[in-house]
HTML snippet that shows the backbone in 3Dmol.js (N, CA, C, O; Angstrom):
<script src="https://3Dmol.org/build/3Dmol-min.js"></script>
<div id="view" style="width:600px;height:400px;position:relative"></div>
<script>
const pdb = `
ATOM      1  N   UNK A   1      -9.796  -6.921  -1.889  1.00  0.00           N
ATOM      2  CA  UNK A   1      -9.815  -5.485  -1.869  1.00  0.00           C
ATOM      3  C   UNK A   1      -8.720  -4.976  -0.952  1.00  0.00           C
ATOM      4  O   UNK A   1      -8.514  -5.339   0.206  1.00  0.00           O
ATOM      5  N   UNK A   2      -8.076  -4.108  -1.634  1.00  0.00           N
ATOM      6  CA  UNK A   2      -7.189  -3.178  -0.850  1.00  0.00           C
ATOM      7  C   UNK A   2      -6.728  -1.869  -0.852  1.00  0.00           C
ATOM      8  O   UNK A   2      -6.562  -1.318  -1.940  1.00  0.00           O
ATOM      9  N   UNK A   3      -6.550  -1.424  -0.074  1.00  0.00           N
ATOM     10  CA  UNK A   3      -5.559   0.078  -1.154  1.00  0.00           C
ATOM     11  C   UNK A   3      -4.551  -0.114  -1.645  1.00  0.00           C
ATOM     12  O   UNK A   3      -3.600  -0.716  -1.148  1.00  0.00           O
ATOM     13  N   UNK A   4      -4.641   0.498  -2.957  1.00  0.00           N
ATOM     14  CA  UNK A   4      -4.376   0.709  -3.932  1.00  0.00           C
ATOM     15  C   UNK A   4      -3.135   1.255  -4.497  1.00  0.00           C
ATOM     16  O   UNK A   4      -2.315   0.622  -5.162  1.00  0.00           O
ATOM     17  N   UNK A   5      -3.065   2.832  -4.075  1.00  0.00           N
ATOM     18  CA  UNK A   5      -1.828   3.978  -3.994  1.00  0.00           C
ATOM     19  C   UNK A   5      -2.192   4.822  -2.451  1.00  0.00           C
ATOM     20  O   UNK A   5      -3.184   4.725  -1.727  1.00  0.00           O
ATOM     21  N   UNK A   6      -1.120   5.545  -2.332  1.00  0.00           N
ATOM     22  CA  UNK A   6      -0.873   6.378  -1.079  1.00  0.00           C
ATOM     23  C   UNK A   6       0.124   7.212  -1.937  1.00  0.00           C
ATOM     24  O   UNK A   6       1.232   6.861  -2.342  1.00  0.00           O
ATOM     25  N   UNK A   7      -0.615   8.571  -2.148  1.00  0.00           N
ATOM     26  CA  UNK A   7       0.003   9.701  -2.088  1.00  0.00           C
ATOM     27  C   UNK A   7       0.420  10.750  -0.816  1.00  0.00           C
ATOM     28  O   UNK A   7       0.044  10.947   0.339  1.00  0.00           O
ATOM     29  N   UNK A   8       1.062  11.097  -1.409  1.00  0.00           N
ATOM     30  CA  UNK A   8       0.871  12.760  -0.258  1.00  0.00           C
ATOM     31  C   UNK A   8       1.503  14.174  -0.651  1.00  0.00           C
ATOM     32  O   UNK A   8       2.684  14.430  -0.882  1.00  0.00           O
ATOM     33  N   UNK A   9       0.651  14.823  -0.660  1.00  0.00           N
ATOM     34  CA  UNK A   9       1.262  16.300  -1.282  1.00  0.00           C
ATOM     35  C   UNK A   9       0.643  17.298  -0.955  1.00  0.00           C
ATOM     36  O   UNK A   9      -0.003  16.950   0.033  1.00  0.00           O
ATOM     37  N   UNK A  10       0.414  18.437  -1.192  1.00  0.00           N
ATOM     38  CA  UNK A  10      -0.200  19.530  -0.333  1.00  0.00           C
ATOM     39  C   UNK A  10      -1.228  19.865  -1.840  1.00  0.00           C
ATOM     40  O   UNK A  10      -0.848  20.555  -2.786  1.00  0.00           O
ATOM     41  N   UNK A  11      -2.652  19.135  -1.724  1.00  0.00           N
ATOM     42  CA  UNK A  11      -3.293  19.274  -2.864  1.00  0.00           C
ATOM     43  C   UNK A  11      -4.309  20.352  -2.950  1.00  0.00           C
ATOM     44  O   UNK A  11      -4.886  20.713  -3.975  1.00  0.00           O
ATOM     45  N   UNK A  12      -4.485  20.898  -1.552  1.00  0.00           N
ATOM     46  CA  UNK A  12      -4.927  22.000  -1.594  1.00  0.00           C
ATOM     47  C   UNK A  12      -4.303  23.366  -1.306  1.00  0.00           C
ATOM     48  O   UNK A  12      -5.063  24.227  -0.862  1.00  0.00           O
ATOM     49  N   UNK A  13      -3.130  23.648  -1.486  1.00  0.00           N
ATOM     50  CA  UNK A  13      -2.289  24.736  -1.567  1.00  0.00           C
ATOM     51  C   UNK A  13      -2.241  25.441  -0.421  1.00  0.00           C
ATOM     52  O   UNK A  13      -1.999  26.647  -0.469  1.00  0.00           O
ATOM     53  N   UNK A  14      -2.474  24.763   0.838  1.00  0.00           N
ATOM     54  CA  UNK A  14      -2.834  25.658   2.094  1.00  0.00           C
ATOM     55  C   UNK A  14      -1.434  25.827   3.291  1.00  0.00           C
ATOM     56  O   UNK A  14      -1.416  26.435   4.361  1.00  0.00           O
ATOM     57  N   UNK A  15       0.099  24.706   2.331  1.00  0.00           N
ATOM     58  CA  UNK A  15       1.425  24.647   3.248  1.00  0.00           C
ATOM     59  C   UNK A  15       1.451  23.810   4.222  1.00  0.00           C
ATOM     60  O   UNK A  15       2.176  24.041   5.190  1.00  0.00           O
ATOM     61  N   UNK A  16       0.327  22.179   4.132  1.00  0.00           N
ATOM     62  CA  UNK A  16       0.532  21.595   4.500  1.00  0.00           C
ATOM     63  C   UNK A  16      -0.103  20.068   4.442  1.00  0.00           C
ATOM     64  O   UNK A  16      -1.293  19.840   4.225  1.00  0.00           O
ATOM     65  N   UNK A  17       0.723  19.251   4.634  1.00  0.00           N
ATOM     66  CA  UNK A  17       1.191  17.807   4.171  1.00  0.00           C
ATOM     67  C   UNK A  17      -0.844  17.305   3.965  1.00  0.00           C
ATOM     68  O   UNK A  17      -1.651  17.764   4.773  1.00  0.00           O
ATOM     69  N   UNK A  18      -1.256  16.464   2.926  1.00  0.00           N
ATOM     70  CA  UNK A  18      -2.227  16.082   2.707  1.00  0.00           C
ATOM     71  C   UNK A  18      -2.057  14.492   2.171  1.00  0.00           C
ATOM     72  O   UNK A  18      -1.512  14.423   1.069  1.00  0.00           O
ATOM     73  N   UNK A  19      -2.333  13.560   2.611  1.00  0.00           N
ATOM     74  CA  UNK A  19      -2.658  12.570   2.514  1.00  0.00           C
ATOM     75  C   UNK A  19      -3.524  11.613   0.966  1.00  0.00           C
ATOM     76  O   UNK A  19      -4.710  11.731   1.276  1.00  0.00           O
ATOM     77  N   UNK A  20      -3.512  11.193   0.249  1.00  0.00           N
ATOM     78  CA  UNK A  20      -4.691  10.581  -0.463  1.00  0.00           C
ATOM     79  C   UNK A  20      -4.497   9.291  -0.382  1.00  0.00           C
ATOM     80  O   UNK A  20      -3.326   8.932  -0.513  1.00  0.00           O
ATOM     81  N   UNK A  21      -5.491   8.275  -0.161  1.00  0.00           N
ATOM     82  CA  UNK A  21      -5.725   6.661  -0.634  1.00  0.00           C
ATOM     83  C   UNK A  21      -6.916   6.651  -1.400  1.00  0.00           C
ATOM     84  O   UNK A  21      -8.040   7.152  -1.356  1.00  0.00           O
ATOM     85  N   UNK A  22      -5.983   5.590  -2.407  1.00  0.00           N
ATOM     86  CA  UNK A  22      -6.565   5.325  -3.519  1.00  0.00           C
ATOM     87  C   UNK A  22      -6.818   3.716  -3.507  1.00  0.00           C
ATOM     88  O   UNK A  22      -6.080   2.779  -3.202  1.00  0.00           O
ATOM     89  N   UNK A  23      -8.618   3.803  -4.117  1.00  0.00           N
ATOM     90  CA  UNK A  23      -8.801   2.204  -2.800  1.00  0.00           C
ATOM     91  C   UNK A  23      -8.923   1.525  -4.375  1.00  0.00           C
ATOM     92  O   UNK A  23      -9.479   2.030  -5.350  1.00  0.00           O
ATOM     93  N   UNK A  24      -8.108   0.016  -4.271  1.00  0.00           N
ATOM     94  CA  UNK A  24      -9.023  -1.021  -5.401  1.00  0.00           C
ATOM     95  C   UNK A  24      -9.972  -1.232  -5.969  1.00  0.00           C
ATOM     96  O   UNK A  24     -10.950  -1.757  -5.438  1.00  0.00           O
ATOM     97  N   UNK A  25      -9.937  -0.984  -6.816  1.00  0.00           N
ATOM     98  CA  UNK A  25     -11.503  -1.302  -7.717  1.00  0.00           C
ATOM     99  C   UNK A  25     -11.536  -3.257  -7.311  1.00  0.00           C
ATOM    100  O   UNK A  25     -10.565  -4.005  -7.423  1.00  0.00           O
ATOM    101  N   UNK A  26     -12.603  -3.562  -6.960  1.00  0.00           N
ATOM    102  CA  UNK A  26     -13.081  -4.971  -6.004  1.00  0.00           C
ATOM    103  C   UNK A  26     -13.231  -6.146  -7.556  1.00  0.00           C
ATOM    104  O   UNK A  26     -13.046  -7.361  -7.481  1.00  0.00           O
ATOM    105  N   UNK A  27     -13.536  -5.523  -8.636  1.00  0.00           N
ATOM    106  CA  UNK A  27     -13.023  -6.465  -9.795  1.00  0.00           C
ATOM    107  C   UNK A  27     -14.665  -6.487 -10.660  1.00  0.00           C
ATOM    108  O   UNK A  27     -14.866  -6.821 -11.828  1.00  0.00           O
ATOM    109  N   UNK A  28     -15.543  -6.078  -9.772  1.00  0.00           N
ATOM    110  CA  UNK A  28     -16.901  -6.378 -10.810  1.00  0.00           C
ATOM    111  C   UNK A  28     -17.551  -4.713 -10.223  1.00  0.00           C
ATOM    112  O   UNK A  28     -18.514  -4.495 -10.959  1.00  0.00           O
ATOM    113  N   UNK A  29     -17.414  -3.656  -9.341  1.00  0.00           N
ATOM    114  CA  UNK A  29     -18.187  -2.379  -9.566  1.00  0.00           C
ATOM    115  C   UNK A  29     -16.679  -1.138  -8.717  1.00  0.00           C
ATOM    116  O   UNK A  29     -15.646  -1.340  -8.078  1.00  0.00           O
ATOM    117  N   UNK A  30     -17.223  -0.257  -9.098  1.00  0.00           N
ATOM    118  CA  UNK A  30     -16.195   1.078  -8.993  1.00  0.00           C
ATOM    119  C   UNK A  30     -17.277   1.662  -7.384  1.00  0.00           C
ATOM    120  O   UNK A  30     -17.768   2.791  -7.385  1.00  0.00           O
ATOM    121  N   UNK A  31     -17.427   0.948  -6.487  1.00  0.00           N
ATOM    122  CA  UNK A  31     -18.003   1.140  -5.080  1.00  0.00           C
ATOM    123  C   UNK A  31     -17.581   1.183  -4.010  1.00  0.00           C
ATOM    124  O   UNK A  31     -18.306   1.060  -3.023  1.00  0.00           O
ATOM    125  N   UNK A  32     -16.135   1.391  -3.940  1.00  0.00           N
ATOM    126  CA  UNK A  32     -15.035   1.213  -3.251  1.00  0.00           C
ATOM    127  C   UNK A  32     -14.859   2.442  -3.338  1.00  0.00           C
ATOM    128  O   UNK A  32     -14.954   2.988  -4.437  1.00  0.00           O
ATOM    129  N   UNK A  33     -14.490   3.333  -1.914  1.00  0.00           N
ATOM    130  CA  UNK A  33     -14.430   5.174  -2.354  1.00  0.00           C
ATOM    131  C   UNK A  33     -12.811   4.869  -1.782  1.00  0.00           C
ATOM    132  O   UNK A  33     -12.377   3.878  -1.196  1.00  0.00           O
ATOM    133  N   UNK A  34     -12.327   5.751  -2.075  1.00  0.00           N
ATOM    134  CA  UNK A  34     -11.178   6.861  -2.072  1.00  0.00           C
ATOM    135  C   UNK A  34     -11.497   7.940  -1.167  1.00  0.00           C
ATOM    136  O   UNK A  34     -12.545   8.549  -0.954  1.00  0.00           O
ATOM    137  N   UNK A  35     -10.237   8.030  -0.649  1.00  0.00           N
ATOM    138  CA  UNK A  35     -10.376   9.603   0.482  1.00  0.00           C
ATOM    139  C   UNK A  35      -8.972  10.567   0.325  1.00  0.00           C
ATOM    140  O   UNK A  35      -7.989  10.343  -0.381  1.00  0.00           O
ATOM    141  N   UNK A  36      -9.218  11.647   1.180  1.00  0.00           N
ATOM    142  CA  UNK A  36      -8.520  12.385   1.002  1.00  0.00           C
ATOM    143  C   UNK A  36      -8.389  13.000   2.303  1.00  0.00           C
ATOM    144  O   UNK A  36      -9.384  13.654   2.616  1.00  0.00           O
ATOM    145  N   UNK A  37      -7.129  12.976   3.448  1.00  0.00           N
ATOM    146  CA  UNK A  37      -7.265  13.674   4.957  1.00  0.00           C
ATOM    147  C   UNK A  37      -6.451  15.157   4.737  1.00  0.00           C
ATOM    148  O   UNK A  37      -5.299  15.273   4.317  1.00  0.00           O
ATOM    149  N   UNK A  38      -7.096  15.931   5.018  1.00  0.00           N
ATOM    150  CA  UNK A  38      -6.285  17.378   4.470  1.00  0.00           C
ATOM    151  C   UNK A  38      -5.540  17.614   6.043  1.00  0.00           C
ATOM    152  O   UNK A  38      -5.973  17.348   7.165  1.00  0.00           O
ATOM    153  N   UNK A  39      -4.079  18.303   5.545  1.00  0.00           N
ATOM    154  CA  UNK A  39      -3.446  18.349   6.530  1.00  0.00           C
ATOM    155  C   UNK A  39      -3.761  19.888   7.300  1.00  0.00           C
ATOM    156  O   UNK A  39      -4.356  20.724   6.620  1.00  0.00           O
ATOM    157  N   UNK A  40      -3.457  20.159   8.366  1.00  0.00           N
ATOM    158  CA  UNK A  40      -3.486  21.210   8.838  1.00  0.00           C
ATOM    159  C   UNK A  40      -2.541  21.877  10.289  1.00  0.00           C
ATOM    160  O   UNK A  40      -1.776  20.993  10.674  1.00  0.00           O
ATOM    161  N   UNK A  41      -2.442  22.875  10.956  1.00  0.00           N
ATOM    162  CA  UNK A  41      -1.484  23.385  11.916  1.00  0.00           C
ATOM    163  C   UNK A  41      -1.512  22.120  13.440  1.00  0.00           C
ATOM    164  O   UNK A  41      -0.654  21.847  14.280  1.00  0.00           O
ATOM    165  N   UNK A  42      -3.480  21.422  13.126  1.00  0.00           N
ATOM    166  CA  UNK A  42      -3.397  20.649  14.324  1.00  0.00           C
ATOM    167  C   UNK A  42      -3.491  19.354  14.176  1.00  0.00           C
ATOM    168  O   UNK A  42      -4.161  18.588  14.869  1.00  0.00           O
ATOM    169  N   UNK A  43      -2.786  19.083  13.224  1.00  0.00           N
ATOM    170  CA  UNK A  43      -3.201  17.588  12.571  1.00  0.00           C
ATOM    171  C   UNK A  43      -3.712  17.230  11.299  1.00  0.00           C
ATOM    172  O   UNK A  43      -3.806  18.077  10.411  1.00  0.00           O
ATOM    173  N   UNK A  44      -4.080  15.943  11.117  1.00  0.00           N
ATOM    174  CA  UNK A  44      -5.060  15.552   9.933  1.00  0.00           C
ATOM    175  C   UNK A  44      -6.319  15.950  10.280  1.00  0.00           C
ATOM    176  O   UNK A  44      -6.522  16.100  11.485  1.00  0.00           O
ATOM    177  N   UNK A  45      -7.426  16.206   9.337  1.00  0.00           N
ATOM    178  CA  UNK A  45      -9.105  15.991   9.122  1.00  0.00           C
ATOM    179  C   UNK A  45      -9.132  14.758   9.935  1.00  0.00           C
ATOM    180  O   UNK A  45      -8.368  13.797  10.020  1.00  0.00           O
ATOM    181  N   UNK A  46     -10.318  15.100  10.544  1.00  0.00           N
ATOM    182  CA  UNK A  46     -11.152  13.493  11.075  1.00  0.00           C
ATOM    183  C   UNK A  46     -12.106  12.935   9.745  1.00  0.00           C
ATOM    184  O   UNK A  46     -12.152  11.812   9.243  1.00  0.00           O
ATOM    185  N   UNK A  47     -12.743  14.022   9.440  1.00  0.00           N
ATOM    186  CA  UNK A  47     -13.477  13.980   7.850  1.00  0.00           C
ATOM    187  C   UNK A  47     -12.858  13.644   7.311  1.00  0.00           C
ATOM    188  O   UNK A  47     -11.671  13.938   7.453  1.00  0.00           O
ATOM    189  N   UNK A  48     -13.281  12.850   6.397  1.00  0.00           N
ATOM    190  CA  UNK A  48     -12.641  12.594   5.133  1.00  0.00           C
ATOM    191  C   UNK A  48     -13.591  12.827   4.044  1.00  0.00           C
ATOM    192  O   UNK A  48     -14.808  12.644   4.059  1.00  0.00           O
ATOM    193  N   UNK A  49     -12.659  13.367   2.857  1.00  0.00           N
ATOM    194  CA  UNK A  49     -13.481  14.088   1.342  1.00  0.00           C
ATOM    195  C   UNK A  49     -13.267  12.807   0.382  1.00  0.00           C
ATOM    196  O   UNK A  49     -12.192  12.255   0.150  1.00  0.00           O
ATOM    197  N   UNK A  50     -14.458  12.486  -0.088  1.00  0.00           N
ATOM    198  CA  UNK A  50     -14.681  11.243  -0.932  1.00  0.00           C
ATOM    199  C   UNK A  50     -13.876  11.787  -2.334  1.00  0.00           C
ATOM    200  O   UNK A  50     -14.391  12.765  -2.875  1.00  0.00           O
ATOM    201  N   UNK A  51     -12.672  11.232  -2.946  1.00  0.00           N
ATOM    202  CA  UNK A  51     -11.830  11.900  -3.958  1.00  0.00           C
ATOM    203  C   UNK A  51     -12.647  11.108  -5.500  1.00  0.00           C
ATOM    204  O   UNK A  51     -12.243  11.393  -6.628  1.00  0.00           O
TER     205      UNK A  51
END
`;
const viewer = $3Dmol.createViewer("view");
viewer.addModel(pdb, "pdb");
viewer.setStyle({}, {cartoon: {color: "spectrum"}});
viewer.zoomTo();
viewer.render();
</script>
């Protein structure tokens, strides 16, 4: 298991840099999440949004 892809683009239209990893499917279930760190004026999210 690993990640997968690494995007980054501003996916919520707010003018600033957003992050996504996109995690491996492990080969026998889709239980492996994906996240998303939204960027902002003071940094990244500590949260992360299950994509």
């Amino acid at each position: 298991m690993g990640c997968y892809d690494v995007d980054t683009a501003d996916f919520n239209t707010d003018g600033y840099t957003d992050i996504a990893y996109a995690q491996y499917h492990n080969g026998s279930a889709h239980s492996t999440s994906s996240y998303v760190y939204y960027g902002s004026a003071s940094g990244y999210s500590r949260r992360t949004e299950r994509a």
